[in-house]
Backbone bond lengths (Angstrom), bond angles and torsions (degrees), N, CA, C in turn:
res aa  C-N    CA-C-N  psi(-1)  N-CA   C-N-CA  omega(-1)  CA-C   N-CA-C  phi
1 X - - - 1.434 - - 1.530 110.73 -
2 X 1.391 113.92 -26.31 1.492 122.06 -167.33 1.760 101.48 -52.25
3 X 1.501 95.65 -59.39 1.621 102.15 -164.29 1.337 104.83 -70.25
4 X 1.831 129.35 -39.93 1.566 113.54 176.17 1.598 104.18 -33.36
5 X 1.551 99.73 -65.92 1.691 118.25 -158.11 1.837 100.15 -43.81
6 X 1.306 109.84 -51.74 1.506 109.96 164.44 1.103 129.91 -22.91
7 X 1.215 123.41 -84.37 1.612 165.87 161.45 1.439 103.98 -43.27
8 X 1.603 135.31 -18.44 1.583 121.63 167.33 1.185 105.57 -132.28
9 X 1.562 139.01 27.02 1.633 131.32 166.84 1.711 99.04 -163.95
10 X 1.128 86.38 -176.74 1.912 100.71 -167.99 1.540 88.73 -142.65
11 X 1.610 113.63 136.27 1.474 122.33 154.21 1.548 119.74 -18.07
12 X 1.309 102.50 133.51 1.109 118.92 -171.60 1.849 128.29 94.44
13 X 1.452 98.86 -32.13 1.446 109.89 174.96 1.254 119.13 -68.62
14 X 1.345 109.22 168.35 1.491 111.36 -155.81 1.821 96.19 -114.11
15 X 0.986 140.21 130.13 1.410 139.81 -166.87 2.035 108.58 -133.96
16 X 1.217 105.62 105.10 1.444 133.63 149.04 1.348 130.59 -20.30
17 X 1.824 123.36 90.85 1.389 112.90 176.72 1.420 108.55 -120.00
18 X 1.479 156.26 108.78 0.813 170.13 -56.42 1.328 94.55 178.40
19 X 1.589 130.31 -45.60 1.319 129.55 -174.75 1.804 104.62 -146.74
20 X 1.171 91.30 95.91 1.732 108.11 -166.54 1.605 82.48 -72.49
21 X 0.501 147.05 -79.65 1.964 140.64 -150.52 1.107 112.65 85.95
22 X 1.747 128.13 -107.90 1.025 147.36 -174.09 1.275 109.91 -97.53
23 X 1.372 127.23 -18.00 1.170 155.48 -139.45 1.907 142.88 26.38
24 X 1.336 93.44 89.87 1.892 102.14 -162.53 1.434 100.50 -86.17
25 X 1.519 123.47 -33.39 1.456 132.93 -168.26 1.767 106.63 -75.16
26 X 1.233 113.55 -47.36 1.211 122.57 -169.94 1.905 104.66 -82.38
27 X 1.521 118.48 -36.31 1.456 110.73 157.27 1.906 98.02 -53.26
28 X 1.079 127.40 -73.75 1.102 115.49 -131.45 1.345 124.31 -77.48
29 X 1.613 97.44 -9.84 1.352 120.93 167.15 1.545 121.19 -66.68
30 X 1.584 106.49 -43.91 1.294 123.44 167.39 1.843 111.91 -46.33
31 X 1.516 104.09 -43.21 1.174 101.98 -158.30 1.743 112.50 -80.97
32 X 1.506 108.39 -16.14 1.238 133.79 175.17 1.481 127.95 -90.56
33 X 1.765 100.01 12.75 1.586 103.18 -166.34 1.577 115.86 53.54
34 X 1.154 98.53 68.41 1.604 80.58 -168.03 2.041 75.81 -137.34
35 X 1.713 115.06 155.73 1.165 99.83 167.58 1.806 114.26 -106.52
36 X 1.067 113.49 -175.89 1.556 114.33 -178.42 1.341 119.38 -141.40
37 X 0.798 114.87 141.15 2.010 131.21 166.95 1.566 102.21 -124.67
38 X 1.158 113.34 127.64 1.239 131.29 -162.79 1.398 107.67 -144.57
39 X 2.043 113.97 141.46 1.062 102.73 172.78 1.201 119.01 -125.66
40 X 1.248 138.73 164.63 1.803 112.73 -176.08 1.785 92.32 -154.51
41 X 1.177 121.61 138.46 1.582 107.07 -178.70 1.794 90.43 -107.01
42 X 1.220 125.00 -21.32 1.028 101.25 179.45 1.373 150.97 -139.57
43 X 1.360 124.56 117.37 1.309 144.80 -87.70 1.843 103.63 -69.10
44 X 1.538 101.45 -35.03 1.986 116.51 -178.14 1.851 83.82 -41.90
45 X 0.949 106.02 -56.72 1.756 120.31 -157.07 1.411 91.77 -39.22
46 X 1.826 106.10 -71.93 1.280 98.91 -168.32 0.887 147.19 -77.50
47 X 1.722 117.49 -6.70 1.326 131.58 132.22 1.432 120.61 -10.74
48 X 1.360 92.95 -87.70 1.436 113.68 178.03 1.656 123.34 -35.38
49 X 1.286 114.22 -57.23 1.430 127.22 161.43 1.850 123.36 -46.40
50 X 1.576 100.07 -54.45 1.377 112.97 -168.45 1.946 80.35 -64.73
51 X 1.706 147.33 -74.41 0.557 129.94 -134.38 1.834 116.62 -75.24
52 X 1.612 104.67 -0.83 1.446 102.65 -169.19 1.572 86.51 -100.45
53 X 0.993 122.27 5.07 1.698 117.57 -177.76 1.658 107.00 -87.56
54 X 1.437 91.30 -46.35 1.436 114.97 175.28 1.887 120.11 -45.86
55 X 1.744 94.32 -65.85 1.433 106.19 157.72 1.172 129.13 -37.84
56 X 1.712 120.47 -62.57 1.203 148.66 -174.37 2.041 104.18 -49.73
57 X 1.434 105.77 -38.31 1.742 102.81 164.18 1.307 134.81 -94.87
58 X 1.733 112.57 3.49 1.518 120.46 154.54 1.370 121.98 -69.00
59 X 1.303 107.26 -48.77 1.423 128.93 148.03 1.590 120.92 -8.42
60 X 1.121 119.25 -52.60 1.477 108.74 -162.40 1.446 101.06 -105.08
């Protein structure tokens, strides 16, 4: 996801995930300054996502 996110926006932009999953687009966006709107209908997902996002800013 790193290099799509590369290759179609520049810091600061806001980048579109439609089906967050586990969430690789919205980490990697995070990790690239990049912002996100994300959608997920279902809820394990966003668990899952919200908590590696969560992790992902103790981290630094």
């Amino acid at each position: 996801m790193k290099d799509i996110i590369l290759n179609s926006s520049f810091e600061g932009e806001t980048i579109a995930d439609f089906f967050v999953g586990s969430g690789p687009v919205p980490l990697a966006a995070k990790k690239l300054n990049r912002n996100v709107i994300g959608f997920e209908l279902d809820r394990t997902y966003f668990d899952i996502t919200n908590n590696r996002l969560i992790q992902e800013d103790t981290e630094f």
